[in-house]
C-alpha positions, 0 to 999 in steps of 0.5 A, a space after each residue: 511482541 510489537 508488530 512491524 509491517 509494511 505498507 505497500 510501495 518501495 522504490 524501485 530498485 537502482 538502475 530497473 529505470 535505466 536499463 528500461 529506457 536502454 540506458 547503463 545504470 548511473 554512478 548514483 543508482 550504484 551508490 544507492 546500492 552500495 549504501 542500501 547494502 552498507 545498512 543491510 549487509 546480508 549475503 542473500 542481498 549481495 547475490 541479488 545485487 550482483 545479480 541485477 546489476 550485471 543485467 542492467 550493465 548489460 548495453 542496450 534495451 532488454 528483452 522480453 526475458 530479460 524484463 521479467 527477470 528484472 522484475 523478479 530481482 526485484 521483487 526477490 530483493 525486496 522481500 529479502 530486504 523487509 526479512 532482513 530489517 526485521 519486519 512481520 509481515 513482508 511484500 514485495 514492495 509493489 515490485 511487479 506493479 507500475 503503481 497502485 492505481 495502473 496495478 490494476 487498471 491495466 488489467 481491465 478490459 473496458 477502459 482506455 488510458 488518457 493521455 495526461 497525469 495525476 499527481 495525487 500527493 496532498 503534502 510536500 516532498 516528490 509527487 505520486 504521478 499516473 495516468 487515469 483511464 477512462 470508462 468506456 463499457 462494462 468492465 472485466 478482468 482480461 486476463 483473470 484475477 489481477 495479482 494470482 502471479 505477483 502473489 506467488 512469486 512472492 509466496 515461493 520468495 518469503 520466508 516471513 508472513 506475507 501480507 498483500 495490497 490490493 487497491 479498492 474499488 472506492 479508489 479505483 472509481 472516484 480516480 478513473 474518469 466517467 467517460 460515456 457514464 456521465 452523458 448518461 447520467 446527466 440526462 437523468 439527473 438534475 445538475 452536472 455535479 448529481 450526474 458526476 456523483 452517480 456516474 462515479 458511484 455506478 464505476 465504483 459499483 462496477 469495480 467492486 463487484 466485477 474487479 475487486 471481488 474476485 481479484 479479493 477471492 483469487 489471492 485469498 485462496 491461493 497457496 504455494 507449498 501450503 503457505 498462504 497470504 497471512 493478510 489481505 489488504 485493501 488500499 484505500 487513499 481516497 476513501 475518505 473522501 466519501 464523508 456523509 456517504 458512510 452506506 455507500 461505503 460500507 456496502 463498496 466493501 462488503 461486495 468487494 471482500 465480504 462475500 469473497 472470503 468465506 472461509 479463507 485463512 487470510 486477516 483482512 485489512 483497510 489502508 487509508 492515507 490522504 486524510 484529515 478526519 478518520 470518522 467516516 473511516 471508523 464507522 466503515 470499519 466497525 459496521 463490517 467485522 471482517 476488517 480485522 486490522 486498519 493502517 492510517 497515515 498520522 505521522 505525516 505533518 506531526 506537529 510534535 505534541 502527539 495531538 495527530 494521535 488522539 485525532 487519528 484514534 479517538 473515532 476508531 475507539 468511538 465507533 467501537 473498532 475493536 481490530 488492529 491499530 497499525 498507526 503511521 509512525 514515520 512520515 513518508 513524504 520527508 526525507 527526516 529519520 525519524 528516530 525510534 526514541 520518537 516513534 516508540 513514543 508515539 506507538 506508546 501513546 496510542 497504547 494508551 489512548 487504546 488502553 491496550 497495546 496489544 492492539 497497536 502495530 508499528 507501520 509506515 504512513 503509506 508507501 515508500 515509493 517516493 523515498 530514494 531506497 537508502 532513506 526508505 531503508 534506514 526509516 524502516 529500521 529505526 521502525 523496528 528498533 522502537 518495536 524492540 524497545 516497546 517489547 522491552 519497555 524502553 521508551 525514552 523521551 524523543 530526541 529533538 
């Protein structure tokens, strides 16, 4: 049976935004509702909307109470949606989390956060905004490990395998300024370029041993009613950027998971996007055994020839990566809908680069957050229509 899984991120569901800044939900946001709930026309998911949508009706701002309770429909909403469409591994689509990079920043004492934004996005289509944080002095957890909470909301709501982002400390630290580090390495080292490569290397350093590594401990150890995250995946956008600095990366990770997960049950995982050329990438994750699974964004830019294919794989294959090859088989930044005829040709073209479809799973390119969520969920089921259609082996040729 072909996998399905989720990335990470999902839009937000209509109307949380509004109701934040104390304005009623808007006819578009009730729209998107209705059109998500024409797609998935499940009860559980109607009884979340109507839910939800008498409290972002309701007039002015929300309370303290009323926050969490947006943040839990949220979340409730979108694990049932991804059980509903028919995927494996499910989350909550970053339901509790601003971003990915503020997931964790706010919870870390000895930064402060700037005052401008970051887009981050390296393709057409809405940017990825957030605000970077400064180093000021050695980092810690303020309030324990960072997702133990998120994580079991979301246990005590799944039904399927659950499998859970985290984002690592080589992200983490090459996105979040130096501040007083890099005065302090400039006055050791040469030019302003060596100071700026150390200052960054010494936070992501501190990241992986003080942040990731028991963040990465805490959620693998985690149970509610005996069910555990199934994966673990560590979200990595900016990994390949270290090109010529593979040891340095491979050592990011050992102290970031490899020493955190002694007998755990969860499948430890790599998400890398943003990239261009995967062979730095394929050599991390061949020397470090633990990485069981790796998703890559390679639909993204498709010319139409599978070529992103070969390039995206070929390193993986000849580094000696024997774990799982979850490819990118949607893009994320285009509103297109891919058809499943197309991507089971892509999923059916990797199995033979591989020469083993048992090793290829069926993922988005990165997260879905830039999508309005009717798009996202109509991308998501033509995804798990080419899973059904690989099992049964009916891959046609691509339409268009």
């Amino acid at each position: 049976m072909t996998r399905t899984i989720e990335v990470g991120s999902l839009p937000k569901l209509p109307g949380r935004a509004s109701k934040l800044a104390g304005k009623p939900i808007t006819p578009a946001e009730e729209e998107q509702l209705n059109e998500v709930l024409r797609l998935v026309p499940a009860q559980r998911l109607k009884l979340l909307v109507k839910e939800h949508l008498a409290l972002v009706s309701k007039p002015g701002k929300p309370d303290a109470s009323e926050r969490q309770r947006l943040v839990e429909l949220n979340s409730a909403f979108n694990i049932a949606l991804l059980e509903e469409i028919g995927l494996d591994d499910v989350y909550d689509g970053e339901a509790h989390r601003s971003e990915m990079y503020a997931g964790i920043a706010t919870q870390v004492s000895g930064l402060k956060q700037l005052s401008w934004q970051v887009s981050f996005m390296n393709a057409d289509g809405d940017p990825n905004i957030f605000r970077p944080y400064m180093y000021e002095g050695k980092l810690g957890l303020r309030n324990g490990p960072v997702h133990d909470n998120e994580l079991r909301y979301v246990l005590s709501k799944a039904q399927k395998a659950v499998k859970i982002c985290v984002t690592g400390a080589y992200t983490m630290g090459t996105w979040t300024d130096p501040g007083v580090l890099l005065p302090r390495y400039r006055k050791e080292r040469p030019t302003w370029t060596d100071a700026w490569q150390e200052a960054q290397a010494h936070l992501v350093d501190e990241f992986a041993t003080r942040i990731l590594n028991p963040t990465v401990k805490s959620v693998a150890g985690i149970q509610v009613g005996g069910k555990r995250a199934a994966r673990i995946q560590i979200d990595e956008p900016n990994a390949t950027k270290i090109r010529a600095d593979d040891e340095r990366a491979i050592e990011v990770l050992r102290k970031s998971i490899v020493s955190s997960i002694r007998g755990a049950k969860a499948e430890f995982g790599l998400h890398v996007c943003f990239s261009h050329d995967y062979a730095p990438i394929a050599k991390v994750c061949a020397a470090i055994p633990e990485i069981r699974f790796v998703t890559l964004e390679i639909a993204n830019g498709d010319p139409g020839d599978l070529s992103n294919y070969e390039k995206a794989l070929r390193p993986f294959m000849d580094a000696g990566y024997d774990g799982q090859l979850c490819i990118g088989a949607f893009a994320v930044h285009s509103n297109e809908i891919e058809s499943a005829e197309l991507i089971a040709k892509r999923a059916s073209y990797a199995a033979e680069l591989v020469g083993n479809s048992s090793r290829i799973e069926l993922a988005p390119d990165c997260g879905l957050r830039t999508r309005v969520l009717p798009v996202a969920v109509w991308k998501l089921q033509e995804m798990v229509r080419a899973a059904r259609l690989l099992d049964q082996r009916v891959v046609l040729p691509a339409k268009g």
